[in-house]
C-alpha positions in Angstrom: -47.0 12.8 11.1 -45.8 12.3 14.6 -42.5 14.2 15.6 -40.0 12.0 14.7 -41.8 9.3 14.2 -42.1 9.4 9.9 -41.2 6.4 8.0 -38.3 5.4 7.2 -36.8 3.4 4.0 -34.5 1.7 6.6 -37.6 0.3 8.8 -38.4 -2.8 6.9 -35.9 -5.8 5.6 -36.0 -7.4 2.4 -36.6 -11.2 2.0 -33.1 -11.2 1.1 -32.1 -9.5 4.3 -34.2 -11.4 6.3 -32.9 -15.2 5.0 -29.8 -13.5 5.2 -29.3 -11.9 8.9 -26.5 -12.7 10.5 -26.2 -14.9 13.8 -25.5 -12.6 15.9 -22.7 -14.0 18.9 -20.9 -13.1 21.8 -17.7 -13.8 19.7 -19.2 -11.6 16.6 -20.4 -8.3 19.4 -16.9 -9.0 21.0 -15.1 -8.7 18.4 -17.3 -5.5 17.2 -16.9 -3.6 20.2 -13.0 -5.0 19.8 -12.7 -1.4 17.7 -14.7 0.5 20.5 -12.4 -0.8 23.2 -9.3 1.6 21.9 -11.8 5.0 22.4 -13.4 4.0 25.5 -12.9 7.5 26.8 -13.9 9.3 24.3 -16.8 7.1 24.6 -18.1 7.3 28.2 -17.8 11.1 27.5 -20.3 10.6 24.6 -22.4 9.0 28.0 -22.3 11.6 29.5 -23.1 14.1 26.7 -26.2 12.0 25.9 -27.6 12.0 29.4 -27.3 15.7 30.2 -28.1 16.5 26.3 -31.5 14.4 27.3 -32.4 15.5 30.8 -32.1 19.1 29.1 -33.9 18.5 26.2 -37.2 17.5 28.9 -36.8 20.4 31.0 -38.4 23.3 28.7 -41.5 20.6 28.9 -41.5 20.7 32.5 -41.0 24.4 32.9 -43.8 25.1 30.6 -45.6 24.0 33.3 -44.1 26.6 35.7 -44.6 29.2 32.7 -48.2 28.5 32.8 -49.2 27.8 36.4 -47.1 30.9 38.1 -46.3 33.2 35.4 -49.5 33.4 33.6 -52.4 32.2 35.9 -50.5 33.3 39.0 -49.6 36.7 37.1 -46.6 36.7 38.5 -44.2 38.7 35.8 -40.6 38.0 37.4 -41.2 34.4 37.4 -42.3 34.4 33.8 -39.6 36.4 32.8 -37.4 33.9 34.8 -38.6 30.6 33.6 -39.0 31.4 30.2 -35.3 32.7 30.0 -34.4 29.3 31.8 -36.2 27.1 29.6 -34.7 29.3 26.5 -30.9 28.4 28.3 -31.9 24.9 28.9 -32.5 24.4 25.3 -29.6 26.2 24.1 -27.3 24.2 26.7 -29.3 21.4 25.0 -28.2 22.1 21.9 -24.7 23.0 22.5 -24.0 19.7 24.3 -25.8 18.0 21.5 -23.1 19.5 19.3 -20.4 18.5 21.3 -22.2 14.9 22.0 -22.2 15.0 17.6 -18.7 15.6 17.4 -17.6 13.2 19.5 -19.1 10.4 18.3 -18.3 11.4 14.4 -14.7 11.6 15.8 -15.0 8.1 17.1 -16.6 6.6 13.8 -14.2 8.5 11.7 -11.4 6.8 14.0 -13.0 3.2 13.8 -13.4 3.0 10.0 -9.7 4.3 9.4 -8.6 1.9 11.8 -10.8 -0.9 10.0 -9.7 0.5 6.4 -5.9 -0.1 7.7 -6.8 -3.2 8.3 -8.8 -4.5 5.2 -6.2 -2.7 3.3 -3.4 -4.3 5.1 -5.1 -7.9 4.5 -6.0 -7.7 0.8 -2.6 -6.8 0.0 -1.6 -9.9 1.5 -3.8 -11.9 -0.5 -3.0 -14.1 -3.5 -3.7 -13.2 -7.2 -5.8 -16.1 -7.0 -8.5 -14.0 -4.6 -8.3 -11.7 -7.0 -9.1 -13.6 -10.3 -12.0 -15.1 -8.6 -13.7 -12.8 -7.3 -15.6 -9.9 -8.3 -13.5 -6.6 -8.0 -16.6 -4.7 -7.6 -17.1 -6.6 -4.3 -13.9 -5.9 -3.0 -14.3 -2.5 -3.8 -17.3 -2.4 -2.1 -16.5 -4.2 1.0 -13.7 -1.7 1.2 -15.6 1.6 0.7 -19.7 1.2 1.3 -19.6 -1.5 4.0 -16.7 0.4 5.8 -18.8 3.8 5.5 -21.4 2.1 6.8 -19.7 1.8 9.9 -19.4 5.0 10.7 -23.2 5.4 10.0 -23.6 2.3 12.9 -21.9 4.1 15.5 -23.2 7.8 14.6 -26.6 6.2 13.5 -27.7 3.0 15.2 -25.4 2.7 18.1 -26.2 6.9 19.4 -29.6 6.4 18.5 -30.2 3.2 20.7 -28.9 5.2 23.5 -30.0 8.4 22.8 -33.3 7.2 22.8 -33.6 5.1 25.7 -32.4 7.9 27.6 -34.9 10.3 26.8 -37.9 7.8 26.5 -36.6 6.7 30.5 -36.7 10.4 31.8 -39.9 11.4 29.9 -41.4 8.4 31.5 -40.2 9.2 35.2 -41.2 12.9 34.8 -44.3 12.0 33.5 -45.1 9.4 36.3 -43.7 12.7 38.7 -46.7 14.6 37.7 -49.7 12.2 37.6 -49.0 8.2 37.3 -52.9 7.7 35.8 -52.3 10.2 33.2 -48.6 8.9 32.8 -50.3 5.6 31.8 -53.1 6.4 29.5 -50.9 8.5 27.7 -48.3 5.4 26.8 -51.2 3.2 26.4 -53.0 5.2 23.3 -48.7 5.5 21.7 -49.5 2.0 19.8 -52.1 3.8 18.1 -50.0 6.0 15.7 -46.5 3.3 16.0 -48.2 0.5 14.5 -50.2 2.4 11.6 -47.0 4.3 11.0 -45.1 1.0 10.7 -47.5 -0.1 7.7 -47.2 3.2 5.9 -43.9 2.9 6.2 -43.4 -0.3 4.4 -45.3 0.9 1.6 -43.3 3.7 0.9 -40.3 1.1 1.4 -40.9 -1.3 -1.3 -41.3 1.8 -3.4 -37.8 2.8 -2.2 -36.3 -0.4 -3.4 -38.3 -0.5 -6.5 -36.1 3.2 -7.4 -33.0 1.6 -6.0 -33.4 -0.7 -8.7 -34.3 1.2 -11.1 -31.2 3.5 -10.1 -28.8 0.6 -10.4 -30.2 0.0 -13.9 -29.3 4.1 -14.9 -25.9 3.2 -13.1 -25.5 0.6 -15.3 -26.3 2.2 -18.5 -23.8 5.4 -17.3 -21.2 2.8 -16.7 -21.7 1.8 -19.9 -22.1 4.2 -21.9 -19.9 6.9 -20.4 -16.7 5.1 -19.8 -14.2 5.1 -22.4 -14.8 1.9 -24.2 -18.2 2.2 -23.8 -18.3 6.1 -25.5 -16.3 4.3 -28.4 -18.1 1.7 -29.2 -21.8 3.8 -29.6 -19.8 6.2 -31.9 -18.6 3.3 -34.2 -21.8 1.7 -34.3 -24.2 5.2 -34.6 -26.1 3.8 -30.7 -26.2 7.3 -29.6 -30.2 8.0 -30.4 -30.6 4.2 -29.1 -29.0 4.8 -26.3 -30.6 8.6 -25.3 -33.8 6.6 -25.4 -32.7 3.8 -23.1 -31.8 5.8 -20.8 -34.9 8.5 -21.1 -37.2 5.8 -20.3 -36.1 4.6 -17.4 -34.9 7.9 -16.1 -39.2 8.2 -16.8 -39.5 5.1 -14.6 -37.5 6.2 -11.9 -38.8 9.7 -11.9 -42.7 8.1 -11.5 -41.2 6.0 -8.8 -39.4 9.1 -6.8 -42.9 10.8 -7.4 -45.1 7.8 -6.1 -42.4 7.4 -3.2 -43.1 10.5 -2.2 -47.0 10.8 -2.1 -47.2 7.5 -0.7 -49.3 7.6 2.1 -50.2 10.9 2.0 -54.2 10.7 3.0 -53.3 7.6 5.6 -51.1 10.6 7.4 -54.5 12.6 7.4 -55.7 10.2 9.1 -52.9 9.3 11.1 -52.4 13.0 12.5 -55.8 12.7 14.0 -54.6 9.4 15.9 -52.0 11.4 17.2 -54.1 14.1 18.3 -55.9 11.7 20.8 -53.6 11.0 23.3 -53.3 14.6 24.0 -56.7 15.0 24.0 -57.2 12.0 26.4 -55.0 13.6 28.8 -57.0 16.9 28.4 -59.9 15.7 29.3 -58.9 13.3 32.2 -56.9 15.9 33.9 -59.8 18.2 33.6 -62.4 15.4 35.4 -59.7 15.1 37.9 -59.4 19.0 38.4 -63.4 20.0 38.2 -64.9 16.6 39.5 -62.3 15.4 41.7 -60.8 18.6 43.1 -57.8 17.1 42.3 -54.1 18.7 43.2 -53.5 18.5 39.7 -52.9 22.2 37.7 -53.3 23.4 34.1 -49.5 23.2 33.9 -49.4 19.7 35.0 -51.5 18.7 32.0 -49.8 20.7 29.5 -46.5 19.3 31.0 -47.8 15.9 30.8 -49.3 16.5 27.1 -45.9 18.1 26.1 -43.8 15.0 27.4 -45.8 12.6 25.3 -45.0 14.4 22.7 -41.6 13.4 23.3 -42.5 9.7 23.7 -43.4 9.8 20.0 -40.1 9.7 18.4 -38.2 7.5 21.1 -40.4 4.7 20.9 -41.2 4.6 17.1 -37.0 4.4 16.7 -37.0 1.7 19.1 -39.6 -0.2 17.8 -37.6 -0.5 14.9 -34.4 -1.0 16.5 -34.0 -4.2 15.3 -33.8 -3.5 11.6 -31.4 -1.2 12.1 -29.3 -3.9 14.7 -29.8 -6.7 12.0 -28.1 -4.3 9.4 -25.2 -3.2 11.3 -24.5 -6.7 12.4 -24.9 -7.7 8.7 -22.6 -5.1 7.6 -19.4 -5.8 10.5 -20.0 -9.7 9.6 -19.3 -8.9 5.7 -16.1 -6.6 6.8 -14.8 -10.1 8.8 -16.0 -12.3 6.3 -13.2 -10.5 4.3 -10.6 -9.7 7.4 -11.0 -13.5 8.1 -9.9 -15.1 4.9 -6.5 -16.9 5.1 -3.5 -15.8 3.5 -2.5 -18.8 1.1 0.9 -17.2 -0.2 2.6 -15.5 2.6 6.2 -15.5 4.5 8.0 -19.0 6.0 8.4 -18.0 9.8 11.9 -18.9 8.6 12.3 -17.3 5.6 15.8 -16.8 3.7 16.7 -13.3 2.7 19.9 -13.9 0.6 22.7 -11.0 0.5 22.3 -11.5 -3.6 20.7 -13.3 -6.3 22.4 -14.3 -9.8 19.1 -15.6 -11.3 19.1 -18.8 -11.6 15.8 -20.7 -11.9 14.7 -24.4 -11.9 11.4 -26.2 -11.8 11.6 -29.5 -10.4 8.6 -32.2 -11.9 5.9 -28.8 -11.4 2.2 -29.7 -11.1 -0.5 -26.8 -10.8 -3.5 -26.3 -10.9 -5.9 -23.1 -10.1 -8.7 -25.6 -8.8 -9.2 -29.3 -8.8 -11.7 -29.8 -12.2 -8.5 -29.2 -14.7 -5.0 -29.0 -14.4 -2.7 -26.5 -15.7 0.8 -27.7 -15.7 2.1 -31.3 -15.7 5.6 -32.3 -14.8 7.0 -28.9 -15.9 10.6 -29.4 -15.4 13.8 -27.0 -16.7 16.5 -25.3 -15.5 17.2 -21.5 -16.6 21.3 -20.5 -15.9 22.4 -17.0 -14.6 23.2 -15.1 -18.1 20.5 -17.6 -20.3 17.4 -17.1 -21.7 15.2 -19.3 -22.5 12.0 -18.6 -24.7 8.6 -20.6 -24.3 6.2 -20.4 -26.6 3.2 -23.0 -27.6 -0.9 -22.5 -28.5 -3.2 -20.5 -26.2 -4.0 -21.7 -22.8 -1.0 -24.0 -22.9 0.0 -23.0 -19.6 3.0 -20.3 -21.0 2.0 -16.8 -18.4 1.2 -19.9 -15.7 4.8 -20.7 -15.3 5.9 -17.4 -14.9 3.2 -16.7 -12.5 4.8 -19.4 -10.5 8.0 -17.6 -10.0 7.5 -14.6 -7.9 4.9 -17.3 -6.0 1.9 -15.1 -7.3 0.9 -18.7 -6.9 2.2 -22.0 -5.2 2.5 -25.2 -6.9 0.4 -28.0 -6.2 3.4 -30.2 -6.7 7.0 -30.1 -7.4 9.6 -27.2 -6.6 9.8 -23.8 -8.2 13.9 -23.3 -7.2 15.3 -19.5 -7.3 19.2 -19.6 -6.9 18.8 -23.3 -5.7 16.6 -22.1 -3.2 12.7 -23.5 -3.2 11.1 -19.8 -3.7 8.7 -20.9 -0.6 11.7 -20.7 1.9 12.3 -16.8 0.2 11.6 -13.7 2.2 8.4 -12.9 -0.6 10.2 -9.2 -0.5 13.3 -10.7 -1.4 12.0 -12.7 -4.3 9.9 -10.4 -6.2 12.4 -7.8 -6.5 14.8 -9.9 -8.0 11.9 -10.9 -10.4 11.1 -7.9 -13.1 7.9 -8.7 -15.4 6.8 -7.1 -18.5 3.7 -8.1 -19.4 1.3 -8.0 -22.8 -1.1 -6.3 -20.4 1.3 -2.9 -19.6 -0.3 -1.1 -16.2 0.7 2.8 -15.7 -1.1 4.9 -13.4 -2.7 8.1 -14.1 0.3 10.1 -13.5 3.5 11.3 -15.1 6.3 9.0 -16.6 8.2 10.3 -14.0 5.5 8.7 -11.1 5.5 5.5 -13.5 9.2 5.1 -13.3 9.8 5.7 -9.8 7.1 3.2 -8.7 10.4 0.2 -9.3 12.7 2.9 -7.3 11.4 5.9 -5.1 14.8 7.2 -4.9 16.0 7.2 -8.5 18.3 10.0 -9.7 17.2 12.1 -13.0 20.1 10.2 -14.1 19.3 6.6 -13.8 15.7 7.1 -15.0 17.1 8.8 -18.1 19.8 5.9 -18.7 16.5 3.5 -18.4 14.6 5.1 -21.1 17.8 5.3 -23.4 17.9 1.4 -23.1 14.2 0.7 -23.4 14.5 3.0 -26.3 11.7 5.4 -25.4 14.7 8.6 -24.6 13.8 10.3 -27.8 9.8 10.1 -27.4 10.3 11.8 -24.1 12.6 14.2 -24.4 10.7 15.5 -27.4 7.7 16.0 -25.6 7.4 19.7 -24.0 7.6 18.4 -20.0 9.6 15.4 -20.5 9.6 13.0 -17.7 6.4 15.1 -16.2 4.2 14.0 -19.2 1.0 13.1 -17.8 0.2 9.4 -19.2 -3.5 9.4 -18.5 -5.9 6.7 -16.8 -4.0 3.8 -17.8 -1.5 5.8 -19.7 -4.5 6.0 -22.4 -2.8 9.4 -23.7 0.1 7.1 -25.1 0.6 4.6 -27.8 0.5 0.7 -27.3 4.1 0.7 -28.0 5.3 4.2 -25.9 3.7 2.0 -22.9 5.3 -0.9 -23.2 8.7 0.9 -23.6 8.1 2.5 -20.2 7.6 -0.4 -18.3 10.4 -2.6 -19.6 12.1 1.0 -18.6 10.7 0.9 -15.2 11.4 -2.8 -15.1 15.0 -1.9 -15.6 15.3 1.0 -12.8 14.1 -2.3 -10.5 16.9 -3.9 -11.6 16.0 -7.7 -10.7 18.2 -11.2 -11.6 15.7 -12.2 -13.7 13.6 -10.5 -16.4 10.5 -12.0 -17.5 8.9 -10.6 -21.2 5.3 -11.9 -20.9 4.0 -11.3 -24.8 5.7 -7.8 -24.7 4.8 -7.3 -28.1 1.4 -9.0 -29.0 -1.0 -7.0 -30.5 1.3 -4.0 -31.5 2.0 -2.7 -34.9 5.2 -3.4 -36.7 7.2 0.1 -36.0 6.1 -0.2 -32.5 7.5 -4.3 -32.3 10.7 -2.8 -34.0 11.3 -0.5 -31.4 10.3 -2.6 -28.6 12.5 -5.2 -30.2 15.6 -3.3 -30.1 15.4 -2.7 -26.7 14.6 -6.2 -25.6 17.5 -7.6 -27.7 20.4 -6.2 -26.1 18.5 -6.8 -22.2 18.4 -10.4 -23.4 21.7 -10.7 -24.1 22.9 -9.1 -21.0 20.4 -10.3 -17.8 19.0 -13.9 -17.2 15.6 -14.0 -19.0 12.3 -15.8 -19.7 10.9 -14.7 -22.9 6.8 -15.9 -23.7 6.4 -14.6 -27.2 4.6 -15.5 -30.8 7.5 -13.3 -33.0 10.0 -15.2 -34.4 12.4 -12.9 -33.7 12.1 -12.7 -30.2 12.4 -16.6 -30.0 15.7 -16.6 -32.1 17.2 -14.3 -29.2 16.4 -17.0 -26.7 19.5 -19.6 -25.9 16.8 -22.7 -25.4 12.9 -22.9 -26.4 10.5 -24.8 -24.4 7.2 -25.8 -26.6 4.1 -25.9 -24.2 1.0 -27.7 -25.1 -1.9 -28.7 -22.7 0.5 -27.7 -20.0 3.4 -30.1 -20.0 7.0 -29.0 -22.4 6.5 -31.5 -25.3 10.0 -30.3 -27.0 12.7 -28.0 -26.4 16.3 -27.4 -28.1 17.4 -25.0 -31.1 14.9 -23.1 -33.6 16.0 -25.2 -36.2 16.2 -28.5 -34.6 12.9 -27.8 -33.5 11.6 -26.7 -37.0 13.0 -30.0 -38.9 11.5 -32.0 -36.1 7.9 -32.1 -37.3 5.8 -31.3 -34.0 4.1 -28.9 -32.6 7.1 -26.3 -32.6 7.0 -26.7 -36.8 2.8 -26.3 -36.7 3.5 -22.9 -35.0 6.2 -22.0 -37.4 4.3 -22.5 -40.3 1.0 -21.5 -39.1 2.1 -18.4 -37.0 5.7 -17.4 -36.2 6.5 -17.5 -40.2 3.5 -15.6 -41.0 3.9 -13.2 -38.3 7.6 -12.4 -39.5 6.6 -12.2 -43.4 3.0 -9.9 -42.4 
């Protein structure tokens, strides 16, 4: 194989790249080179580096000519000695500036993608829940890890290679035409014959490649599967484990006859192929030598084994170039994904004159609310109550009736599509965002800690809360006693989604790090769904006095979580159908008495 010059994976596009390559722009390169601009320096230095790390890197060539034609056949022992020793220091200052060039430009990619990671970062926290409901969070993940490390493969990869390249192939060219111009231009005329044939080897071994990286997403995918948490439990319960060893055996088979094939690929075409790249050199050979015997030309050994030496060096410039534009397609792909992302608007963001109020009391109205999370089907119609500083007020009704929508609506997770969400009389749009969700505490069915302690979980609602307050939290979300009996206490370690506690010992640590946030208004979203009775109990007593003391939106299906409310608003298909008492609403004979008898009541006597 040609120095240099083997295939690569990376040569060759897939259809889907290829109806997919981005239009490249002046706005899109401007905009690219927009993160360049700030490490301009650091970037002409890399110039710099890359020229003298070249024009080095072609000396030893030339002074293996020198070697040759006055140290040997001149036998002249000081200069052989003294070019050999230069060539040796030419490569090492080669090398050494090469280092330096490396560094440099790792320095600048590693600077570019934290910059660019800031700034997706920055963005998607901004976003609405909306963008992330609808779209896939493995994508965002993605775009926010492997497109942004690609980046830094662009400018230490494709952007150092373009000019790394260039460079050399320029000043092998102008030495070469320095010794002999006719042997300068057979040798880059016979170069097509081992690029092109290397180019079609190369694709073969690259739809092999993407046949593997399939076949590697698919052992991903049984991994992922199989390994995670949920996954492990369910092929214990069901007795997979034999099934599933065989899965995965056969097409960790596949993919190691793929890795093999891959590899082998081409194989005897190289054979082949090294002969090809034996013939430029041998063209030049015999040329220079009808120029030297037949011609009596000025030409030396040296000159020729110069010349054969620096098209050596052609080899690998110009098969890299050749392919530059897969590479450039690639890159350009991967910075128009990262703006494709950077570039989406913010739908719930800041008024440019927003109110921050000195206090809130909690009060809360929805004026005639209409929303909907796309145009096909709407979600709420003409939702319209008013919830007093002190009150509660309890909304229950079937599933999908539109019950965690309304909530969602208050701390403008969403905006309504009609109608006025009001916080202290105050439409929550003209609220400093900051403002409004801290005076809004949720605890929801689906409780969220992070792999930490319960002392991380807790201080997430207040970084600066005393040993004091967090232990007065836990008392009222009546979770005290569990900790303290545990041997670290508040440095218990929850696990990945505090998987090392109970349903019920989560929940009571988030309405306890609710209560260290200390909003106006607490919201209970289903705090005690799918629980078992002692755990409800326990969870009950807590919410019970909270209720009773703080403004509060309760969404439940126990009865007696409804009974602490001062007003229940029934919900079906999205608009409040009734509201009043519980036993107003019960000898009323709607929908508030179907969910009594078919689910409150048997709830309570389960």
């Amino acid at each position: 194989m040609p120095p240099g010059g083997g295939p690569r994976g990376s040569q060759f596009m897939t259809d889907e790249e290829k109806q997919q390559a981005p239009r490249v722009t002046k706005a899109l390169l401007m905009r690219v080179f927009s993160y360049l601009k700030p490490y301009w320096k650091q970037l002409l230095l890399v110039l710099v580096c890359l020229v003298a790390s070249s024009a080095f890197s072609i000396l030893p060539s030339v002074l293996t000519g020198k070697i040759i034609d006055e140290g040997l056949i001149g036998r002249d022992l000081k200069k052989l000695v003294y070019f050999i020793v230069l060539s040796l220091g030419v490569t090492l200052a080669s090398n050494l500036i090469g280092v330096g060039q490396s560094y440099i430009n790792t320095w600048i990619a590693q600077h570019i993608t934290f910059d660019m990671r800031n700034n997706m970062f920055r963005h998607l926290q901004k976003m609405s829940q909306h963008f992330f409901t609808s779209n896939n969070q493995g994508d965002i993940i993605t775009r926010m890890t492997s497109d942004i490390d690609g980046v830094e493969r662009v400018v230490t990869g494709t952007f150092a290679s373009i000019l790394s390249n260039s460079i050399t192939l320029v000043i092998a060219i102008i030495a070469m035409f320095q010794k002999n111009w006719l042997l300068a231009l057979i040798g880059i005329a016979v170069t097509p014959l081992f690029v092109i044939p290397t180019r079609r080897a190369g694709k073969t071994r690259w739809m092999l490649t993407r046949e593997a990286q399939e076949c590697n997403d698919e052992i991903n995918g049984i991994l992922n599967e199989t390994l995670s948490v949920s996954g492990q439990l369910l092929v214990k319960l069901f007795g997979k484990e034999q099934e599933e060893q065989e899965r995965y055996e056969a097409v960790n088979r596949r993919m190691i006859r793929l890795h093999i094939r891959e590899s082998m690929a081409g194989r005897w075409f190289f054979v082949v192929l090294h002969t090809f790249t034996s013939i430029g050199p041998m063209l030049l050979y015999f040329v220079g030598g009808l120029l030297i015997m037949k011609y009596n030309s000025s030409l030396t050994v040296g000159d020729i084994t110069v010349l054969v030496a620096l098209l050596g060096r052609l080899y690998g410039p110009v098969n890299s170039l050749l392919n530059v534009q897969v590479d450039w397609i690639r890159s350009m792909a991967l910075f128009t994904r990262i703006f494709e992302y950077m570039d989406l608007p913010v739908e719930i963001q800041n008024a440019p004159d927003a109110i921050t109020p000195k206090s809130a009391s909690g009060n809360v109205t929805f004026s005639h609310v209409g929303f909907s999370y796309d145009k096909e089907r709407q979600i709420l119609k003409d939702i319209d109550f008013d919830l007093k500083s002190g009150q509660s007020i309890a909304i229950v009704g079937p599933s999908g009736s539109g019950k965690s929508t309304i909530i969602n609506l208050i701390p403008r997770l969403y905006d309504v599509d009609s109608g006025a969400v009001l916080f202290d009389g105050i439409d929550v749009r003209k609220l400093d965002l900051g403002f409004l969700r801290k005076q809004v505490g949720v605890v929801s069915q689906e409780t969220y800690l992070f792999n930490g302690s319960i002392r991380d979980n807790l201080r997430y609602a207040r970084a600066n809360a005393t040993e004091a307050e967090m232990i007065e939290a836990c008392k009222k979300a009546n979770i005290y006693d569990f900790i303290a009996a545990q041997e670290l206490g508040l440095d218990t370690l929850v696990g990945n989604r505090g998987l090392k506690l109970s349903g019920g010992e989560k929940q009571r640590i988030s309405i306890a790090r609710v209560l260290l946030k200390d909003p106006a208004l607490l919201i209970f979203d289903e705090a005690t769904s799918a629980l078992d009775s002692i755990s409800e109990s326990k969870i009950q007593d807590a919410i019970d006095p909270i209720v009773k003391s703080r403004t509060s939106i309760l969404i439940a299906h126990r009865l007696s979580t409804i009974l602490a409310a001062d007003e229940i608003l029934v919900l079906k298909d999205g608009a409040i159908v009734e509201r009043g008492r519980h036993q107003d609403l019960v000898e009323l004979g709607g929908v508030y008495t179907e969910l009594y008898n078919t689910q409150f009541k048997r709830i309570e006597e389960g």
